[in-house]
C-alpha positions as CSV (number, residue, x, y, z in Angstrom):
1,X,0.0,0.0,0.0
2,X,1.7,3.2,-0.9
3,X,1.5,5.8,1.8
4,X,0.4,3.3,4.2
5,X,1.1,5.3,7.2
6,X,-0.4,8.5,7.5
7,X,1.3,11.8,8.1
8,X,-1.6,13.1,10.3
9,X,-3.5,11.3,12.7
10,X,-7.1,13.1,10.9
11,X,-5.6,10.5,8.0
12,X,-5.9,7.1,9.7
13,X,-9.5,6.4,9.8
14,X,-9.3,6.5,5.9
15,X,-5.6,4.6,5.8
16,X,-8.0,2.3,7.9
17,X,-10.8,1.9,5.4
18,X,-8.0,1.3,2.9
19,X,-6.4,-1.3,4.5
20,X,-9.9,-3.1,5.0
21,X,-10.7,-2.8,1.5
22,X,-7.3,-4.7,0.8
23,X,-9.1,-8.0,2.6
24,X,-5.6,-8.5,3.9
25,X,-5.1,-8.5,7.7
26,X,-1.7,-7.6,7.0
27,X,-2.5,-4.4,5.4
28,X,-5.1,-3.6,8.9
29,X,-1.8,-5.2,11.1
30,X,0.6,-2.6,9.0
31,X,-0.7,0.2,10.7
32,X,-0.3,-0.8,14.0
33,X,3.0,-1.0,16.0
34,X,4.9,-4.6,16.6
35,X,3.5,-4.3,20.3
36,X,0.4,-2.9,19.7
37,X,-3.3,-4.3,21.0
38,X,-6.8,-4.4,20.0
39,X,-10.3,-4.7,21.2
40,X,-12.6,-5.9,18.9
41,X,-16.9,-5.4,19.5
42,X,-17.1,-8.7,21.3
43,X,-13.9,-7.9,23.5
44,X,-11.4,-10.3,22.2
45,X,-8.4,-8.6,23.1
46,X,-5.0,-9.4,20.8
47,X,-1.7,-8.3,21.3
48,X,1.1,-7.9,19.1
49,X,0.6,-7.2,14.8
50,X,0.8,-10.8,14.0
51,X,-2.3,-11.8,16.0
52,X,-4.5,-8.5,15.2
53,X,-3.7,-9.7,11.3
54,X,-4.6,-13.3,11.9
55,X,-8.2,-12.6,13.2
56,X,-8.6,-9.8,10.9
57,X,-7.4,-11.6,8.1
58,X,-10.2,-14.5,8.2
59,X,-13.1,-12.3,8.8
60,X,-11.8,-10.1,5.9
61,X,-11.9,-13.3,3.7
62,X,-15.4,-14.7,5.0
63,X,-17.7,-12.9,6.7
64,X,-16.6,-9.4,5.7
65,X,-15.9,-10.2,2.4
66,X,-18.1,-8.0,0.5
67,X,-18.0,-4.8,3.2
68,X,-17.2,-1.7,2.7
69,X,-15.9,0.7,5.9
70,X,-16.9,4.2,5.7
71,X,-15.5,6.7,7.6
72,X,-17.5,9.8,9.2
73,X,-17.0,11.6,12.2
74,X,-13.2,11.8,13.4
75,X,-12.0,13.6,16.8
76,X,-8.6,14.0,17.4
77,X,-7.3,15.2,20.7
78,X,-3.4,15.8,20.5
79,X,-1.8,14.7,24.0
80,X,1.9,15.8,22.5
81,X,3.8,16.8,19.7
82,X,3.8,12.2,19.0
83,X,1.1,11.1,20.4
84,X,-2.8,11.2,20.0
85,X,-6.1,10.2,20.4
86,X,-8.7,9.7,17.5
87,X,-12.1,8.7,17.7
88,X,-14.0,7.9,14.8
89,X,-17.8,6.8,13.9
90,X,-17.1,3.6,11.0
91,X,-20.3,2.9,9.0
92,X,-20.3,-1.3,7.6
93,X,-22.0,-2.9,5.0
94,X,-22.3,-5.6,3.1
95,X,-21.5,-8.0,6.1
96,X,-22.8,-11.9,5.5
97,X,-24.9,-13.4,7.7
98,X,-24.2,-16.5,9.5
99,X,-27.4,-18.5,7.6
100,X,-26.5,-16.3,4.6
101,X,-27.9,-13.2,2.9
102,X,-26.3,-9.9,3.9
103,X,-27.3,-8.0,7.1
104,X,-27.9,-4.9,7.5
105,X,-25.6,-1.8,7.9
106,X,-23.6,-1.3,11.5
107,X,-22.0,1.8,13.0
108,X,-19.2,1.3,15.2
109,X,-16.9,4.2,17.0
110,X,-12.8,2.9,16.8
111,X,-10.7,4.8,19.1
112,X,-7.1,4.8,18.5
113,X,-3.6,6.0,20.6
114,X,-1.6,7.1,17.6
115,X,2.2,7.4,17.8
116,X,4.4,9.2,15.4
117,X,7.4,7.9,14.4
118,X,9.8,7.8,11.2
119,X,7.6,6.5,8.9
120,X,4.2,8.0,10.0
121,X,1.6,7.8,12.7
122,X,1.0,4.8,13.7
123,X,-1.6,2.4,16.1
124,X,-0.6,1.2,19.6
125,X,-3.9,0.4,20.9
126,X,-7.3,0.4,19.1
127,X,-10.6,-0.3,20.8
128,X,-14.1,-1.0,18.4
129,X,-17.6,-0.7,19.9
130,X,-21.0,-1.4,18.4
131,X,-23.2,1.5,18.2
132,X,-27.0,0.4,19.4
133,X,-29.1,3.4,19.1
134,X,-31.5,3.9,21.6
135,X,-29.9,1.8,24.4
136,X,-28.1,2.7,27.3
137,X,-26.5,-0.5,28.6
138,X,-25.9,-4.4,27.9
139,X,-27.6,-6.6,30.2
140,X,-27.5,-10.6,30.6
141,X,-30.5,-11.9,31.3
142,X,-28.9,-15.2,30.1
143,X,-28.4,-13.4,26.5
144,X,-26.4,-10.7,26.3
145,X,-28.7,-7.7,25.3
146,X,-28.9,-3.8,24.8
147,X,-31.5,-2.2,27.1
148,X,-32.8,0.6,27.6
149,X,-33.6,1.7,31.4
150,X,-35.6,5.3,30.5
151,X,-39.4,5.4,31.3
152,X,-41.8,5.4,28.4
């Protein structure tokens, strides 16, 4: 990937949506430090480039194979001259369904501690949550579900 690592952090969400669009968890893995870690929406937590590529990698060539991740709103909040913090709100579609057919779109929010270094700004942690609208909260009830607490 030519410029694969950006030269702002207000570049990485789309560096990010590049990189997805590749199908190659080496391209998403690329833009994370050697050390780096990451959350995905179901909380499995890897650690090091090699096993954020891995998972990435087979959902990229299955289940994600025909998505496309839009970028919208970004927030950056600088914390040094090196290092920052950037939020942004990821629309997905085109995801397959378990049983087949495709499901419907999904926003997410990725944050993201960026580092700068020689070659660009670059991951060392990234966390991805699910947007539900409406909802407040998860709750198990013996499935985990959003809820919503506000009276009607």
């Amino acid at each position: 990937m030519a410029n694969r690592w950006p030269s702002d952090p207000q570049e990485f969400p789309a560096a990010f949506a590049r990189a997805w669009a590749t199908r190659e968890g080496a391209e998403i893995a690329a833009l994370f430090t050697e050390d780096a870690d990451f959350v995905n929406v179901t909380g499995l937590w890897w650690t090091g480039r090699d096993r954020i590529a891995a998972p990435h990698d087979y959902a990229l060539k299955s289940f994600f194979a025909e998505t496309e991740l839009r970028p919208g709103r970004i927030a950056v909040r600088r914390l040094g001259k090196d290092i920052a913090v950037l939020r942004c709100r990821f629309t997905l579609t085109g995801q397959r369904l378990p049983g087949g057919g495709t499901a419907g779109p999904r926003q997410t929010i990725l944050l993201f501690v960026l580092q700068d270094g020689p070659e660009g700004w670059r991951a060392v942690t990234a966390q991805n949550t699910d947007v539900v609208p409406g909802m407040e909260t998860h709750v198990n009830d013996g499935t985990l579900r959003a809820a919503d607490y506000r009276p009607r």
